[in-house]
TORZALO-652938 format. One record per residue: residue in three letters; x, y, z of N, C-alpha, C in turn; residue number from 0. Coordinates in nm, 2 decimals. Layout:
// residues N
  residuo    n_c1    n_c2    n_c3   ca_c1   ca_c2   ca_c3    c_c1    c_c2    c_c3  num
      ALA       X       Y       Z       X       Y       Z       X       Y       Z  NUM
...
//
This chain:
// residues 247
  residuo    n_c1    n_c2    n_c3   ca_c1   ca_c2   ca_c3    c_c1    c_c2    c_c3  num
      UNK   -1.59    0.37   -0.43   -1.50    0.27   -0.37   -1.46    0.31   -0.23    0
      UNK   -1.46    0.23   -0.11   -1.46    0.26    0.03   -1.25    0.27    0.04    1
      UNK   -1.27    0.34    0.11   -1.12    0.43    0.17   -1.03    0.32    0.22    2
      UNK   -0.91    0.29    0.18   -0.85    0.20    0.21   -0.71    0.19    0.33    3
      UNK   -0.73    0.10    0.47   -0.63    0.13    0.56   -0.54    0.03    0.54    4
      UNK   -0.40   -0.02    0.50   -0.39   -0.08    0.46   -0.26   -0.10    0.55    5
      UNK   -0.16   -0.21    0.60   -0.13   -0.21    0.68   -0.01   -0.36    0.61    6
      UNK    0.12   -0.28    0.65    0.26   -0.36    0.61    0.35   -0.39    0.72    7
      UNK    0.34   -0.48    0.73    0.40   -0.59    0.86    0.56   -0.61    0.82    8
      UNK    0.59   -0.55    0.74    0.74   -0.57    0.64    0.80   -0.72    0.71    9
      UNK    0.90   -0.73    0.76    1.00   -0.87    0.79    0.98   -0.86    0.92   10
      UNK    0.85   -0.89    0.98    0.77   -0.91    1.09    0.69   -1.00    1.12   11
      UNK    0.68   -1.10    1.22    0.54   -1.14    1.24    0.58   -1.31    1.22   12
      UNK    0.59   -1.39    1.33    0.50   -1.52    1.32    0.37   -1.55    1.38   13
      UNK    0.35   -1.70    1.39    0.19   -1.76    1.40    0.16   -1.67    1.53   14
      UNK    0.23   -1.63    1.65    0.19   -1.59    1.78    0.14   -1.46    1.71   15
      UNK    0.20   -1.39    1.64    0.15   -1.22    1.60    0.01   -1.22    1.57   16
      UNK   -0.06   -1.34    1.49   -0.20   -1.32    1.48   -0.28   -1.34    1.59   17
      UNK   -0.26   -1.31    1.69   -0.31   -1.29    1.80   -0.39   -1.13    1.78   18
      UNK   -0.31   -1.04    1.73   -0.29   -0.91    1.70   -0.43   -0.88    1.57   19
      UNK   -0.45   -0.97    1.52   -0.52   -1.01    1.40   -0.64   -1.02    1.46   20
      UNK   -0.66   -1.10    1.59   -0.81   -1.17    1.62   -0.87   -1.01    1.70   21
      UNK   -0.75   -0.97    1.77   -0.81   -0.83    1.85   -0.87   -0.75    1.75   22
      UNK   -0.79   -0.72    1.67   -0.86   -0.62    1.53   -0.99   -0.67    1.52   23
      UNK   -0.99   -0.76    1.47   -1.12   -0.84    1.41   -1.27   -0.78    1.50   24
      UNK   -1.20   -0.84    1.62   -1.32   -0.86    1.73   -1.33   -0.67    1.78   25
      UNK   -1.22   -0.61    1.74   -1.26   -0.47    1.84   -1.33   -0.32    1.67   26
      UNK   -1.28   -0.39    1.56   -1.30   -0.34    1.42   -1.40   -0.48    1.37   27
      UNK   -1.48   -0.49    1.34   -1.55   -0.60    1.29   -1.61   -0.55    1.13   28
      UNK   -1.64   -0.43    1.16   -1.73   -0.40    1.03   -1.73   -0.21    1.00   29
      UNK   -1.60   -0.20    0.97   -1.57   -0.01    1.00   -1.62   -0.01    0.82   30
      UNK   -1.58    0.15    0.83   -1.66    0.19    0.69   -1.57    0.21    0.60   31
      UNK   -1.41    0.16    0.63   -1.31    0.16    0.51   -1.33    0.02    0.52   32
      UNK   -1.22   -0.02    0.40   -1.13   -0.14    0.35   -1.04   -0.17    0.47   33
      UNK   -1.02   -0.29    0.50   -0.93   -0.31    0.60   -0.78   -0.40    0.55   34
      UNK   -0.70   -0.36    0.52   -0.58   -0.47    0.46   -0.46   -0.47    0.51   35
      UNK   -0.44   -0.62    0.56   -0.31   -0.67    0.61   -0.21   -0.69    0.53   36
      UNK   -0.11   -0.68    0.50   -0.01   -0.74    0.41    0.11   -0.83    0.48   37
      UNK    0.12   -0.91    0.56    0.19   -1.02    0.62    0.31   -1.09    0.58   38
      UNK    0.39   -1.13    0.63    0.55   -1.22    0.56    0.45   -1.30    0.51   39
      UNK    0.49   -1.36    0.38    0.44   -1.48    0.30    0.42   -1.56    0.40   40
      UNK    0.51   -1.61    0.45    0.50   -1.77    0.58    0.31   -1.72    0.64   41
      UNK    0.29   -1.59    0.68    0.18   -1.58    0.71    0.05   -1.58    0.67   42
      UNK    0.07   -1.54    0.52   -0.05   -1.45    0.41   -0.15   -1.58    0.45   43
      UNK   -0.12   -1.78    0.40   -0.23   -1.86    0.46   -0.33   -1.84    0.56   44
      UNK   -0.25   -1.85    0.65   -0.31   -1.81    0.79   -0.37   -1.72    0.84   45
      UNK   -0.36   -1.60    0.77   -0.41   -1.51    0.82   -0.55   -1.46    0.73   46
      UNK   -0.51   -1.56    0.61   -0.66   -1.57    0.50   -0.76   -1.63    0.57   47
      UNK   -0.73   -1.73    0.65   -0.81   -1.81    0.71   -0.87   -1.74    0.84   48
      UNK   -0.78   -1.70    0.91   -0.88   -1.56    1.02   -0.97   -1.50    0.95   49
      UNK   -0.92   -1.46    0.83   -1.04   -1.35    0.83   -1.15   -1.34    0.74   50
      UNK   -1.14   -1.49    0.71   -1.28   -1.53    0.64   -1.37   -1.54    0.71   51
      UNK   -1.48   -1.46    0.62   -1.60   -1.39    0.65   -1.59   -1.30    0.75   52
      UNK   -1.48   -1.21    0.74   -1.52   -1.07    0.80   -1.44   -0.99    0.70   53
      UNK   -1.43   -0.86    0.73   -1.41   -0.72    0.69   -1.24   -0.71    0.65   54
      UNK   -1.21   -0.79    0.68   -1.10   -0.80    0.65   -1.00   -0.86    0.55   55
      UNK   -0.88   -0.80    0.49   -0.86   -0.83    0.33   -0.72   -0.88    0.38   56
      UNK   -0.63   -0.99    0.29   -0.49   -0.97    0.31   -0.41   -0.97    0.18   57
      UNK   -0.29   -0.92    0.16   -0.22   -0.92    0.06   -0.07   -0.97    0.08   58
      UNK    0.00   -0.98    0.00    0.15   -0.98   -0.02    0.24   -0.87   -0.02   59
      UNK    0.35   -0.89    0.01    0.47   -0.76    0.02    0.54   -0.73   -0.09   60
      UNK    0.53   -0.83   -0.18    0.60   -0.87   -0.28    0.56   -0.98   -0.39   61
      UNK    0.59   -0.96   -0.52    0.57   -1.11   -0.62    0.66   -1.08   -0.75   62
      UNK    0.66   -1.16   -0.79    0.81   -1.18   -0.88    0.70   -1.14   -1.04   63
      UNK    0.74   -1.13   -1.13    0.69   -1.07   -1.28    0.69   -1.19   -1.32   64
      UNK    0.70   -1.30   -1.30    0.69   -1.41   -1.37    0.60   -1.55   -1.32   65
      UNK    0.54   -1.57   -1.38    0.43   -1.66   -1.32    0.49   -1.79   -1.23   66
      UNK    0.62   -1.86   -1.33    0.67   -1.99   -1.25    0.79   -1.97   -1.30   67
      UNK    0.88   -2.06   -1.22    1.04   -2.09   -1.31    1.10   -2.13   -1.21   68
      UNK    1.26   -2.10   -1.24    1.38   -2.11   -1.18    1.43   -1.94   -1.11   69
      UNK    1.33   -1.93   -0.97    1.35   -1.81   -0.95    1.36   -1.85   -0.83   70
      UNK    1.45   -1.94   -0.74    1.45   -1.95   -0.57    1.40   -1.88   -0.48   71
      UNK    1.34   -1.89   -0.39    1.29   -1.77   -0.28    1.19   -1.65   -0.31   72
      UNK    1.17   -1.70   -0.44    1.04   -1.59   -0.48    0.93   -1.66   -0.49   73
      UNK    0.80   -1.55   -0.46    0.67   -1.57   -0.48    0.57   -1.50   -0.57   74
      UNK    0.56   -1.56   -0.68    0.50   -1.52   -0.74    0.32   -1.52   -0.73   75
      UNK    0.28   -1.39   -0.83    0.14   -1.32   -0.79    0.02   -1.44   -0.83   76
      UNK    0.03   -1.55   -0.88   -0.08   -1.66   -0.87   -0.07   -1.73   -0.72   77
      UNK    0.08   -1.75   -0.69    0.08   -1.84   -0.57    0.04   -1.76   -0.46   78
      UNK    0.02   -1.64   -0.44   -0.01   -1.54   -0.30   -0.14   -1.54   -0.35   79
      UNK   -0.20   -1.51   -0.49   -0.37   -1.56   -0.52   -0.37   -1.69   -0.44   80
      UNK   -0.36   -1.80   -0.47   -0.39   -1.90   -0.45   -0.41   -1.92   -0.30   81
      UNK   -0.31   -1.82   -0.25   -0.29   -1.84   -0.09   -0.40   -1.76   -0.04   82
      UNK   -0.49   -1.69   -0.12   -0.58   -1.64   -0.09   -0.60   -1.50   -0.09   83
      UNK   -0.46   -1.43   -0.10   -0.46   -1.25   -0.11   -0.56   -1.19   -0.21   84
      UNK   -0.57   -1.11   -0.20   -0.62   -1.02   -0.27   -0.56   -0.89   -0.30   85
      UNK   -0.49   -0.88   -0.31   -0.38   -0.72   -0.32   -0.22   -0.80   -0.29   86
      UNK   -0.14   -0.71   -0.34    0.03   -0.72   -0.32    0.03   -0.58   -0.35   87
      UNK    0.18   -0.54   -0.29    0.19   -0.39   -0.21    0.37   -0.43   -0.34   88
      UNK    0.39   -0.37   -0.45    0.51   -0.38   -0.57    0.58   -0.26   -0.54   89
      UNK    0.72   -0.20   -0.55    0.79   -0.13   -0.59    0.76   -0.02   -0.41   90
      UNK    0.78   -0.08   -0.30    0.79   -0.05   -0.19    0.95    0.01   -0.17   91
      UNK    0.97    0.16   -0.10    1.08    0.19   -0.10    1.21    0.09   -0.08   92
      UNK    1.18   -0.01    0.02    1.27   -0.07    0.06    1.33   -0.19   -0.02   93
      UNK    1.22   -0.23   -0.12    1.27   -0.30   -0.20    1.34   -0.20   -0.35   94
      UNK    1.31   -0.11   -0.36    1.35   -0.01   -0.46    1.53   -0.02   -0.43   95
      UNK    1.56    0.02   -0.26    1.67    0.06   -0.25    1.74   -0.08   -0.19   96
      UNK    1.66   -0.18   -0.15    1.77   -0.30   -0.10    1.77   -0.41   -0.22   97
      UNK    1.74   -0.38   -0.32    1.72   -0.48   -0.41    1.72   -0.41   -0.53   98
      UNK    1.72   -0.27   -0.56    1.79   -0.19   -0.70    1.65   -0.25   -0.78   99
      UNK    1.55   -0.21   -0.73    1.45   -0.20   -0.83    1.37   -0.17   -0.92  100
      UNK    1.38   -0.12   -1.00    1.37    0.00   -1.12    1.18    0.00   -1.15  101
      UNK    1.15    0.12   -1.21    1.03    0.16   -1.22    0.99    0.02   -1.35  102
      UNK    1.03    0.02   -1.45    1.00   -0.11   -1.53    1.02   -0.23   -1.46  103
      UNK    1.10   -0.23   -1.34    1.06   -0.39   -1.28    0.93   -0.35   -1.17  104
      UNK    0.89   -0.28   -1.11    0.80   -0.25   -1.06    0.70   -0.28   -1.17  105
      UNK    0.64   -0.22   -1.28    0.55   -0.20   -1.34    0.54   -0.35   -1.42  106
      UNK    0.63   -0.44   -1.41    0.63   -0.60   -1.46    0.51   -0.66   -1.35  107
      UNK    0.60   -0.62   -1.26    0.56   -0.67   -1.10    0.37   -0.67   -1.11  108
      UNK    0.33   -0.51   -1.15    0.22   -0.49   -1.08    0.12   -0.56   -1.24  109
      UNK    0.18   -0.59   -1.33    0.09   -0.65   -1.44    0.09   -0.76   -1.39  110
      UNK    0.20   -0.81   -1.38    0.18   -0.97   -1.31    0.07   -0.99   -1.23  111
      UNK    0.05   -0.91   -1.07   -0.03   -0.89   -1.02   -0.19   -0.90   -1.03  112
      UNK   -0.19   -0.81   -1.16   -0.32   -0.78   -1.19   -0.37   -0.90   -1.31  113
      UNK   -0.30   -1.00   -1.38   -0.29   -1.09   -1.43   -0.32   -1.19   -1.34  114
      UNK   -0.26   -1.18   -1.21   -0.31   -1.32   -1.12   -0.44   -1.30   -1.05  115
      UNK   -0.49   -1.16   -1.08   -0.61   -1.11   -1.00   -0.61   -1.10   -0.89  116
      UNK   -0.46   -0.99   -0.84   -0.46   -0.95   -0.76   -0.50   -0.79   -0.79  117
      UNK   -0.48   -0.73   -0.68   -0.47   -0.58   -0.69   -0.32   -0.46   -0.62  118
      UNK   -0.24   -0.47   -0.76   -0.08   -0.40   -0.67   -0.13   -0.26   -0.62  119
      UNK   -0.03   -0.26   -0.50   -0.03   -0.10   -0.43    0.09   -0.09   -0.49  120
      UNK    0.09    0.02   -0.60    0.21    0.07   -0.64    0.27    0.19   -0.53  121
      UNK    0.37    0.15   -0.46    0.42    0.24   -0.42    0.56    0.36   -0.48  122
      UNK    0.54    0.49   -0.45    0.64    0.57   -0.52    0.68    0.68   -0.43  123
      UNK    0.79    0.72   -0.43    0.83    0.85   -0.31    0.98    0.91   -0.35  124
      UNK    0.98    1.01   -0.28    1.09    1.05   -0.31    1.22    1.09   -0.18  125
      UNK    1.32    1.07   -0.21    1.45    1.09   -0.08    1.44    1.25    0.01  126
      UNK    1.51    1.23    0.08    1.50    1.32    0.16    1.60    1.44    0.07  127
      UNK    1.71    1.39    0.00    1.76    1.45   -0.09    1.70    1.55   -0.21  128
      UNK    1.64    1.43   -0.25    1.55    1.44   -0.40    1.46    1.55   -0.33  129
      UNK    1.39    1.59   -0.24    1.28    1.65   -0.11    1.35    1.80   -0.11  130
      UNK    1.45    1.82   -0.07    1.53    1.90   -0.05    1.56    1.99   -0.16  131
      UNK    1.61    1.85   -0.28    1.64    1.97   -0.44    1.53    2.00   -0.48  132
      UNK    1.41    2.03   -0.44    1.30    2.07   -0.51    1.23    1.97   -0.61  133
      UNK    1.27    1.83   -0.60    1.24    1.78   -0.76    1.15    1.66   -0.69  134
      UNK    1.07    1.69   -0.59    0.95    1.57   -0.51    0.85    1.52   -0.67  135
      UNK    0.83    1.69   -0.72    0.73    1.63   -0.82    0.77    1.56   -0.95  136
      UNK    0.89    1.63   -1.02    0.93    1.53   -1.12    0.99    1.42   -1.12  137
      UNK    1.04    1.36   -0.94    1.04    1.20   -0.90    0.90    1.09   -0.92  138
      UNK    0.85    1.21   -0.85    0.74    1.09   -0.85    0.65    1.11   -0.94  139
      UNK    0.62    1.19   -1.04    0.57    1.18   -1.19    0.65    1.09   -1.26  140
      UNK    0.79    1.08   -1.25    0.85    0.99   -1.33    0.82    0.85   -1.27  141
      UNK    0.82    0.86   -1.16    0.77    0.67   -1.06    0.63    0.62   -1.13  142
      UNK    0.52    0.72   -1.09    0.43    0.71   -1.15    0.40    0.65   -1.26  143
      UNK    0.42    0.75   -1.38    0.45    0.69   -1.54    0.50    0.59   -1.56  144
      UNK    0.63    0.57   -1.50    0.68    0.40   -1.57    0.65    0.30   -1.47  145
      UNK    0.54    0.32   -1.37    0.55    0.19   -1.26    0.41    0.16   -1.27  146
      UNK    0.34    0.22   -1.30    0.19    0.22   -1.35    0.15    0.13   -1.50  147
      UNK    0.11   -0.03   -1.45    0.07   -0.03   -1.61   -0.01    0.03   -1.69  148
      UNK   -0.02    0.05   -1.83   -0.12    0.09   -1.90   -0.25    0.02   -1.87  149
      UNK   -0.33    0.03   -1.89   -0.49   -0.02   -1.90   -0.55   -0.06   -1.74  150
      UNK   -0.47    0.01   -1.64   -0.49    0.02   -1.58   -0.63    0.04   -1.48  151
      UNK   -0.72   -0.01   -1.37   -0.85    0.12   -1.37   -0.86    0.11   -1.23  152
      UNK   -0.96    0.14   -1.17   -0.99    0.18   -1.04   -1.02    0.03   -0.95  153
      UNK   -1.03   -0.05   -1.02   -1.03   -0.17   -0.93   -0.91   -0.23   -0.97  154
      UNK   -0.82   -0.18   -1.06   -0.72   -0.34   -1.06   -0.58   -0.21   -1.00  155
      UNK   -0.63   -0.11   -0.94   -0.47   -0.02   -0.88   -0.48    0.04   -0.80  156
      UNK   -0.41    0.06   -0.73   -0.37    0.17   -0.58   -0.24    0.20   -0.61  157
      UNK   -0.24    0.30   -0.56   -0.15    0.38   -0.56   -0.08    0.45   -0.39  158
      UNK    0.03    0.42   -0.37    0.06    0.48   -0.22    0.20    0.56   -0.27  159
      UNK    0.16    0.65   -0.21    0.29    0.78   -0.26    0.35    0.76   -0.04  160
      UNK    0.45    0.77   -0.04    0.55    0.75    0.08    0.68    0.79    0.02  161
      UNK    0.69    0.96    0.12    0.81    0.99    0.09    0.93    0.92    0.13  162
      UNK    1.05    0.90    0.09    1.11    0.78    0.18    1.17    0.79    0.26  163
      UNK    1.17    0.97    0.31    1.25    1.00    0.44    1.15    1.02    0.54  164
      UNK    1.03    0.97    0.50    0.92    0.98    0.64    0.91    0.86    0.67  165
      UNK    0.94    0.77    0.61    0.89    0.60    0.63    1.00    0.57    0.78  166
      UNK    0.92    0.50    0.85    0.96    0.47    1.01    1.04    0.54    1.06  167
      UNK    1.05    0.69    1.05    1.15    0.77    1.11    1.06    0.85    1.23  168
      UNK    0.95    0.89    1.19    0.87    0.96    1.26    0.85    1.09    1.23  169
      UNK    0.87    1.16    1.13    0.91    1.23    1.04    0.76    1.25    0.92  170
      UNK    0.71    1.35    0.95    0.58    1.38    0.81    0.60    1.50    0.78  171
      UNK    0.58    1.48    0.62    0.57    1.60    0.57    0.46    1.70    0.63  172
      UNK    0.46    1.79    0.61    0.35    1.89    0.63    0.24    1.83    0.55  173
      UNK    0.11    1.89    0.60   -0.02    1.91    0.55   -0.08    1.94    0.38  174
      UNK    0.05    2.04    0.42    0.04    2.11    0.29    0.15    2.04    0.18  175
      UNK    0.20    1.98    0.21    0.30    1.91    0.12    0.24    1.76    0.08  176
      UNK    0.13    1.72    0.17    0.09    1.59    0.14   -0.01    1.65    0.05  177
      UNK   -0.08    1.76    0.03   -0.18    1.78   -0.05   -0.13    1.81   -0.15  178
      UNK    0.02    1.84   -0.18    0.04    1.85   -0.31    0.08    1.79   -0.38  179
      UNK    0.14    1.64   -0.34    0.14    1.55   -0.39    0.06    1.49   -0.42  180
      UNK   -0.04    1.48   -0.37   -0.18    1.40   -0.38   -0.26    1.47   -0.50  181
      UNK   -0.27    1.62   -0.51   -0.36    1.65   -0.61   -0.26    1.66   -0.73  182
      UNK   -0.15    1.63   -0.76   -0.04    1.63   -0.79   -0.08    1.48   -0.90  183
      UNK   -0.06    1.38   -0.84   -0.10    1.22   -0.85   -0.21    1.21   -0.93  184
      UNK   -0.34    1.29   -0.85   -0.46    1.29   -0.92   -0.47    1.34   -1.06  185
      UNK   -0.42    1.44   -1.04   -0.42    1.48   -1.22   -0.33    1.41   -1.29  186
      UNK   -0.23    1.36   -1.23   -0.16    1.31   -1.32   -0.23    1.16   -1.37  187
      UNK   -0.28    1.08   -1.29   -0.32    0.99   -1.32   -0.47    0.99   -1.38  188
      UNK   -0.55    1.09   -1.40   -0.70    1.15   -1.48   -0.63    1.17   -1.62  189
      UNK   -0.51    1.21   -1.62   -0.42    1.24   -1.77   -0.42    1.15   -1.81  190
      UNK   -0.36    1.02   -1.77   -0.30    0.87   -1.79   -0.45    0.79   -1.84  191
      UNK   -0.53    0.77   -1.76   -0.61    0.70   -1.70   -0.77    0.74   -1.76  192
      UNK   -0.78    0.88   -1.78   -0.94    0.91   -1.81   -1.05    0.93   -1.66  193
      UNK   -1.17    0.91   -1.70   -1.24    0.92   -1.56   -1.23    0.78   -1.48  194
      UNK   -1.15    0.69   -1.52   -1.10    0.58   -1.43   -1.05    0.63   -1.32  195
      UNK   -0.94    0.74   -1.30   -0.92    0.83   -1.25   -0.93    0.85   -1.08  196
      UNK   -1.01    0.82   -1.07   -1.08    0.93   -1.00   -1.17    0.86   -0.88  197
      UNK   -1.13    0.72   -0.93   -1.16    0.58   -0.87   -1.04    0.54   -0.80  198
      UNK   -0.94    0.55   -0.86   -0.80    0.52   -0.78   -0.78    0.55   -0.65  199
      UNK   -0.74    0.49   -0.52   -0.72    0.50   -0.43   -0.59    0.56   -0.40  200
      UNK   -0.58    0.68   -0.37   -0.42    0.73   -0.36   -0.37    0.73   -0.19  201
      UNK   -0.30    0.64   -0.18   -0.29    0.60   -0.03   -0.19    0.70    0.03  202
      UNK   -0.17    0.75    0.15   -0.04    0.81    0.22    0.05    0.70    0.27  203
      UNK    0.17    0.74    0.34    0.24    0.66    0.39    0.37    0.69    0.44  204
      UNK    0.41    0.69    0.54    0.50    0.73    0.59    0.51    0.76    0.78  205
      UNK    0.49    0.70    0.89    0.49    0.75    0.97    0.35    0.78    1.03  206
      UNK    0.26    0.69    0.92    0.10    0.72    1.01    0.10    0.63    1.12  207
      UNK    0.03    0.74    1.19   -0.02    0.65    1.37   -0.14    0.74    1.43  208
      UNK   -0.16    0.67    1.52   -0.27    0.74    1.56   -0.29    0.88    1.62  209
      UNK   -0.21    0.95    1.61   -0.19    1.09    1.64   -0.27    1.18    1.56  210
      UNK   -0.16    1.12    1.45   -0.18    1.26    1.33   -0.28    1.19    1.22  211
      UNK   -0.36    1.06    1.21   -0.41    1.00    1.11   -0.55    1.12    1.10  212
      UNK   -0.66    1.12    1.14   -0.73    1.23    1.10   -0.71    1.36    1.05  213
      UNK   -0.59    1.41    1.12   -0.57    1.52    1.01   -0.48    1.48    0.84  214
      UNK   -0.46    1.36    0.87   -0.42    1.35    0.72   -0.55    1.30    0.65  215
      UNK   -0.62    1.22    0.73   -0.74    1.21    0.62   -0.81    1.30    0.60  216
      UNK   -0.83    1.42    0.67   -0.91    1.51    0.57   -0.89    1.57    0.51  217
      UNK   -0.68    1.54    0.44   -0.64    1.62    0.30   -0.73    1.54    0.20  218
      UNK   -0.77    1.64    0.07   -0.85    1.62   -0.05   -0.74    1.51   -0.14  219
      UNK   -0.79    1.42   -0.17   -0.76    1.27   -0.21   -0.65    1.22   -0.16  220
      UNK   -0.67    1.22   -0.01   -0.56    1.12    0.06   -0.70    1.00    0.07  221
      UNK   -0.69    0.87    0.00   -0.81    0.78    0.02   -0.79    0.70    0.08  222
      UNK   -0.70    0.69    0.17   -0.63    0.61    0.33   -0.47    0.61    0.36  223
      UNK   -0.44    0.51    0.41   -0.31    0.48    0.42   -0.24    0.34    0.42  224
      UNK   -0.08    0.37    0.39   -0.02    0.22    0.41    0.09    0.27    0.50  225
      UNK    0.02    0.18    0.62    0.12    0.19    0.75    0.21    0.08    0.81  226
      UNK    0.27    0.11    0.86    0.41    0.04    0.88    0.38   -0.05    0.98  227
      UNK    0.53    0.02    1.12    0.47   -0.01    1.24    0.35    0.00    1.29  228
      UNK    0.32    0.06    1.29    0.19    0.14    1.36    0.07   -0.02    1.35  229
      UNK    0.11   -0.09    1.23    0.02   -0.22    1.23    0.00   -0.33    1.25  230
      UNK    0.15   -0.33    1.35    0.17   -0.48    1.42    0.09   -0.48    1.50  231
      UNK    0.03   -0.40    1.59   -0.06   -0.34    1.68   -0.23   -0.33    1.68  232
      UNK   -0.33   -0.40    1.74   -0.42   -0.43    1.71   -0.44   -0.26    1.77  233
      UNK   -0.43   -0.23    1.84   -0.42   -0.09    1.91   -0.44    0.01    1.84  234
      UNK   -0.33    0.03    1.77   -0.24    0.11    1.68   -0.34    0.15    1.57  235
      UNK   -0.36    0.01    1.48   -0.38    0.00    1.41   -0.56    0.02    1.36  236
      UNK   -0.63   -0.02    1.44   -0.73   -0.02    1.49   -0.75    0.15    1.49  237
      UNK   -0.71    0.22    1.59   -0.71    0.37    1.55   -0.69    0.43    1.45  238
      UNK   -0.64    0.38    1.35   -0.58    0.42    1.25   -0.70    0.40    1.14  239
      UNK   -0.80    0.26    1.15   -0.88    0.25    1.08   -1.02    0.30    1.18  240
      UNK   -1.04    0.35    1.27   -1.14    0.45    1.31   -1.14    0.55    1.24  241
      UNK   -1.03    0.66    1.20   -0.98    0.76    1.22   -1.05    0.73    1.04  242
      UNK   -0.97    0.67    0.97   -1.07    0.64    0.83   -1.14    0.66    0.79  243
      UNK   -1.20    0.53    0.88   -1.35    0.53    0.90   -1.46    0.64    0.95  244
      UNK   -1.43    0.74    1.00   -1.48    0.86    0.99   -1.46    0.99    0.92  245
      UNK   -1.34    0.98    0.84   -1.35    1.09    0.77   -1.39    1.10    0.64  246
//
C-alpha cells in the first residue's frame, strides 16, 4: 500500500483556496504516495470535482456515528461518501478536547465511517503533560485499543499518532521519540489485528513541513503524514509530498 500524505485544512478554506488545489495538481500530478486533502465540508464537493481523474484523494474532518436523524450541523459518513470522499480523519485532538470526545465516541465514529465506505484516520496522541509524566505509551495504547474498531484491516484504517503538544506549535518530538511510538503502534496493532497489521498506515503528525519531513520519513513505520498548516499551501505542501514520495 503506497505511503500516505495526507493533509487537514481544519476551519480553513473557501471556493478561492482551491486555487491552492489546482497548483498541487498541476506541480504534483502523479508522485509515488497517496495524496489526501481533508477540506471544511462546505468544500469536500468541490474539491471532489478538481480532482477527478488525477492522483488526488479527498476526505472529511469529521462524521457523526449515526447514519441520519435529528442531529443539526452534523455530517454524517454516507453524506461526505456521497459527496465523494473517500477517507474522514475521527477522534482528531481538537475535537477530543473542544468537544469532550471519548475514545468509544471516536471508535462509533470510525465504524460508521467504514460502514459508509469510507476510510477513518484514527487519530491519537498524548498532552504535553501526559509527555512529561512518562505515560506517552500507556495514553496512547489506551487511545488505540478503544478508538480502533474490531475487524478492522489495512484498507478500511489509518492510523495517525499526533502528540498534542506538537500540533501547530512548531514543536517535534525527537527522532527517537517518533520511532517509539511508531514501533510502539506497530506491535500493538499486529497484536490486535494479525498480519493485517502491517498493512496499516501509521501516519505522523504534528508540526510537519518541509524542513524536517524527510528526516521523519525515514523513521521505520512512519507511512506518511497528517499535516496541518503546512497544507493550505500548494508550496508547503507539495514538499511535503516530494519528501514522501522519495523515501
Amino acid at each position: 500500500m503506497k505511503k500516505l500524505a495526507a493533509g487537514n485544512w481544519k476551519m480553513n478554506g473557501v471556493a478561492a483556496s482551491l486555487s491552492e488545489v489546482a497548483a498541487l495538481l498541476q506541480a504534483h500530478p502523479a508522485p509515488a504516495c497517496e495524496m489526501l486533502l481533508c477540506p471544511p465540508a462546505t468544500l469536500v464537493a468541490q474539491m471532489v470535482a478538481m480532482a477527478a481523474g488525477t492522483a488526488l484523494r479527498v476526505g472529511g474532518q469529521d462524521c457523526h456515528a449515526k447514519a441520519s436523524g435529528a442531529h443539526t450541523g452534523d455530517v454524517s459518513a454516507s453524506m461526505l461518501r456521497d459527496a465523494g470522499a473517500a477517507y474522514v480523519i475521527v477522534g482528531h485532538s481538537e475535537r477530543r478536547t473542544d468537544h469532550a470526545e471519548t475514545d468509544a465516541a471516536v471508535a462509533a465514529k470510525a465504524l460508521a465511517a467504514q460502514a459508509a465506505g469510507l476510510v477513518p484516520v484514527v487519530c491519537i496522541g498524548e498532552t504535553e503533560a501526559e509527555r512529561d509524566a512518562g505515560a506517552t505509551l500507556d495514553v496512547i495504547g489506551t487511545q488505540l485499543h478503544a478508538s480502533v474498531p474490531d475487524g478492522s484491516t489495512a484498507a478500511t484504517l489509518v492510523v495517525a499518532y499526533e502528540p498534542v503538544w506538537a500540533i501547530g506549535t512548531g514543536r517535534t518530538p525527537s527522532l527517537e521519540q517518533i520511532a517509539e511510538v511508531h514501533a510502539f503502534l506497530r506491535a500493538r496493532l499486529t497484536a490486535r489485528l494479525g498480519a493485517e497489521a502491517a498493512g496499516v498506515r501509521i501516519l505522523y503528525g504534528g508540526s510537519v513541513k518541509p524542513s524536517n519531513a524527510t528526516e521523519i520519513f525515514a523513521i521505520p513505520h512512519v507511512d506518511g503524514a497528517l499535516v496541518g498548516g503546512a497544507s493550505l499551501k500548494a508550496a508547503d505542501f507539495g514538499a511535503i509530498v516530494a519528501a514522501l514520495s522519495a523515501a
